[in-house]
C-alpha positions in Angstrom: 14.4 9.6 -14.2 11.4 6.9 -13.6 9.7 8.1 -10.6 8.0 6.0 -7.9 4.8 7.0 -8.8 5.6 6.1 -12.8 6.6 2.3 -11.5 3.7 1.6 -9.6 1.2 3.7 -12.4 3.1 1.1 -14.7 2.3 -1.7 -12.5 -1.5 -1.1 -12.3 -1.4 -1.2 -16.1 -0.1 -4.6 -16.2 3.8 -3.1 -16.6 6.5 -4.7 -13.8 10.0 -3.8 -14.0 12.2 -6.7 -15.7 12.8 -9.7 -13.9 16.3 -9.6 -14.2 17.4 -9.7 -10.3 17.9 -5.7 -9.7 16.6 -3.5 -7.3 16.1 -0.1 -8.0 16.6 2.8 -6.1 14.4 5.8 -6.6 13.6 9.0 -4.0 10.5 9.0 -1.6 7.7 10.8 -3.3 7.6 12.7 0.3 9.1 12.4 3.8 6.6 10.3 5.1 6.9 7.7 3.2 9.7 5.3 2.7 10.3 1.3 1.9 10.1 -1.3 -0.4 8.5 -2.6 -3.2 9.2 -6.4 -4.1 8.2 -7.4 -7.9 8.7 -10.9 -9.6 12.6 -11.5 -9.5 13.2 -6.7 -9.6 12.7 -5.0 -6.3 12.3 -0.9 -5.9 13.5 0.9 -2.9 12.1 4.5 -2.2 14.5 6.1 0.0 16.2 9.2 0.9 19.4 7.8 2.1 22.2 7.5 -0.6 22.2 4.8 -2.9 25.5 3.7 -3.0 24.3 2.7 1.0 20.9 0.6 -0.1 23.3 -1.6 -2.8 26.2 -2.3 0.2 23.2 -3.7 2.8 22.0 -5.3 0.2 25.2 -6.9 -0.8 25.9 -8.1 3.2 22.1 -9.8 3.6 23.1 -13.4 3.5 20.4 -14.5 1.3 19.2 -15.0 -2.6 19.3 -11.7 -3.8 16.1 -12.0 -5.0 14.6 -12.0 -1.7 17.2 -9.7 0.2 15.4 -6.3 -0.1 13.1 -8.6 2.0 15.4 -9.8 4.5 15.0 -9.3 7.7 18.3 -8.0 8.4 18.3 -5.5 5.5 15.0 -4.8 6.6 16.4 -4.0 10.3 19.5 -2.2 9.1 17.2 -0.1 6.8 14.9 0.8 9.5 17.9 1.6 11.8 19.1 3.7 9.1 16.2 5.7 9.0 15.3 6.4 11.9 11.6 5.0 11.1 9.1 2.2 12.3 7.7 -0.6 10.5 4.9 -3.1 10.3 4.6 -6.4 8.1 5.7 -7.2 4.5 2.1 -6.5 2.9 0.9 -7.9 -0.7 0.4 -5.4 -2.7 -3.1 -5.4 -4.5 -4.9 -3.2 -7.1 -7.9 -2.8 -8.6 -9.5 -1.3 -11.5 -12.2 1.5 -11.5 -15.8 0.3 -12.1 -18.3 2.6 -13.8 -21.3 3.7 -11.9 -22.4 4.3 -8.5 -21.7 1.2 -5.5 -24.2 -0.9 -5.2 -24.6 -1.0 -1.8 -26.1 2.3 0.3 -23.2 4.4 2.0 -23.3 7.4 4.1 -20.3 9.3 4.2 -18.7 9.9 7.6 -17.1 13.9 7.9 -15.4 13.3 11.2 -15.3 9.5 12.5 -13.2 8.4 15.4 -13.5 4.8 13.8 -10.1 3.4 14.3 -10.1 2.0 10.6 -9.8 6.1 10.1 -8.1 7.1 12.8 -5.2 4.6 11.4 -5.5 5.7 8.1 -5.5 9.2 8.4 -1.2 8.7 10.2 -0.7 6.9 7.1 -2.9 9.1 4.0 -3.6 12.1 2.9 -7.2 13.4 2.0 -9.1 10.4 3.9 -12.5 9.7 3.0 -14.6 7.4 4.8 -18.2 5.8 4.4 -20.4 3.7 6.4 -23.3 1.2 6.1 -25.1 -0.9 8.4 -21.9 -3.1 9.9 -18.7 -1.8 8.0 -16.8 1.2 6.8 -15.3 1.9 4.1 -11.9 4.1 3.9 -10.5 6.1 0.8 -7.0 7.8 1.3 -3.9 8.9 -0.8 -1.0 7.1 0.6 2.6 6.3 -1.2 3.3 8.5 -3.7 0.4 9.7 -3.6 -1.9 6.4 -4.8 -5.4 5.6 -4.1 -5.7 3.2 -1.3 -8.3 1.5 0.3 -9.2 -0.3 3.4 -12.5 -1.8 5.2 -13.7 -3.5 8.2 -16.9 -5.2 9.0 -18.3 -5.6 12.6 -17.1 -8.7 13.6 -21.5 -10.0 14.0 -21.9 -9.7 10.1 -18.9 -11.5 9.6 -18.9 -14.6 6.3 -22.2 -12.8 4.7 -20.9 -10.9 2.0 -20.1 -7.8 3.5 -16.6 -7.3 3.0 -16.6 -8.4 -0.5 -19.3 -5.4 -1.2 -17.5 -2.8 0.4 -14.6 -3.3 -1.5 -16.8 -3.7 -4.8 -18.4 -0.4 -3.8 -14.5 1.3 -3.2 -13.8 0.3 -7.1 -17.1 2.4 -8.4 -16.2 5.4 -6.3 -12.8 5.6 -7.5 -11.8 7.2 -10.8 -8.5 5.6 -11.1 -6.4 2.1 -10.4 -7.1 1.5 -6.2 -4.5 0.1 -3.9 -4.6 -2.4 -1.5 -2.1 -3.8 1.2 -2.9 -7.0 3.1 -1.0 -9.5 5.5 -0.9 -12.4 3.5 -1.3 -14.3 7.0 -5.3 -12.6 6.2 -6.3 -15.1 4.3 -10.1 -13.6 4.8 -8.6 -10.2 3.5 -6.9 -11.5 0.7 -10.1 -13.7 -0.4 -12.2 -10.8 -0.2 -9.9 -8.6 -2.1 -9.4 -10.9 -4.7 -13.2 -12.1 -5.3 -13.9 -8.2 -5.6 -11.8 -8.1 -8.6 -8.3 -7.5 -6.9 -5.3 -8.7 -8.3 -1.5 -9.4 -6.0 1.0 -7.1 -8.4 3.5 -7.7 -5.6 4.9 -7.3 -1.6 5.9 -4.1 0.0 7.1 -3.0 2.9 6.2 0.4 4.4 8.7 2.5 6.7 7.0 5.6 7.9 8.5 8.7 9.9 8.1 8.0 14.1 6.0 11.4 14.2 3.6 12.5 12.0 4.9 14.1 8.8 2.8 17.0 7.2 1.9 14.4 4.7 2.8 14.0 0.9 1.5 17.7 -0.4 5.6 18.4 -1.5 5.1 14.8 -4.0 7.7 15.2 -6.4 5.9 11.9 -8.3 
């Protein structure tokens, strides 16, 4: 059986499910971590709860079914379901590796109360962090146990450059494809993302566990 971790390792290769107006149902690589993933015309859930379930939501969401996995109300019934909380339907980005060291100086951080980290260690595993003069830089294994990335820039050195380099700089520490999720109301995020060699594979939306799991060490991806 495909695993979540084989579709989105498919993904960063270039490989989508078929656009043929599906969604997919596969297990949660963890507790953690449940959701949605929304391709061109295919959409994967990750979920515990029984299949036969995600298909009859889906089938009462009064709305294409290409964009119900993405509906609010399955999106309400689904968290309801769970028992979990949600944020926004994110665009899902990713990057390739870059050889050789960042070109920009970085000092890794061992224990930083940055809320950039603070936020990603409820949502990674093994969180890594890095600062240089007016942004950080933040490394951490999130669904299925993917490399993700996030940065923020102190809001003085905004429109120089900044962002752009940090996230350049994530893509030559990394040793494999790098994740992204941004609003796409963040325009600046996205622009930033994209300009550093990004590229939009899709939407998701994350539903993670009201207290803090132990994290995704049990992966079965």
């Amino acid at each position: 059986m495909e695993t979540l971790r084989d579709i989105l390792d498919a993904a960063a290769r270039g490989v989508f499910p078929p656009s043929d107006g599906r969604t997919t149902v596969v297990p949660q690589a963890c507790d953690r971590d449940a959701g949605v993933f929304s391709f061109t015309a295919h959409s994967v859930v990750f979920t515990d709860e029984d299949p036969r379930w995600v298909y009859d939501a889906l089938a009462a969401a009064p709305c294409d079914a290409l964009a119900a996995t993405m509906n609010p109300l399955f999106l309400a019934a689904f968290i309801q379901r769970t028992g979990r909380t949600s944020e926004t339907i994110d665009a899902m980005l990713v990057g390739s590796p870059l050889p050789g060291g960042p070109p920009l100086a970085l000092n890794e951080i061992e224990d930083g109360d940055h809320p950039r980290i603070v936020y990603a260690r409820r949502r990674r595993d093994d969180v890594r962090a890095w600062q240089t003069d007016g942004g950080v830089l933040v490394l951490g294994r999130g669904i299925a146990g993917r490399l993700e990335v996030s940065v923020e820039v102190d809001e003085g050195v905004r429109h120089r450059g900044l962002g752009r380099a940090l996230v350049t700089a994530a893509r030559h520490l990394a040793t494999e494809p790098l994740w992204a999720q941004v609003a796409p109301g963040n325009a600046r995020s996205m622009r930033t993302f994209q300009a550093a060699g990004f590229r939009p594979v899709g939407a998701e939306v994350l539903l993670s566990a009201r207290a803090r799991s132990t994290g995704c060490s049990d992966s079965r991806s």
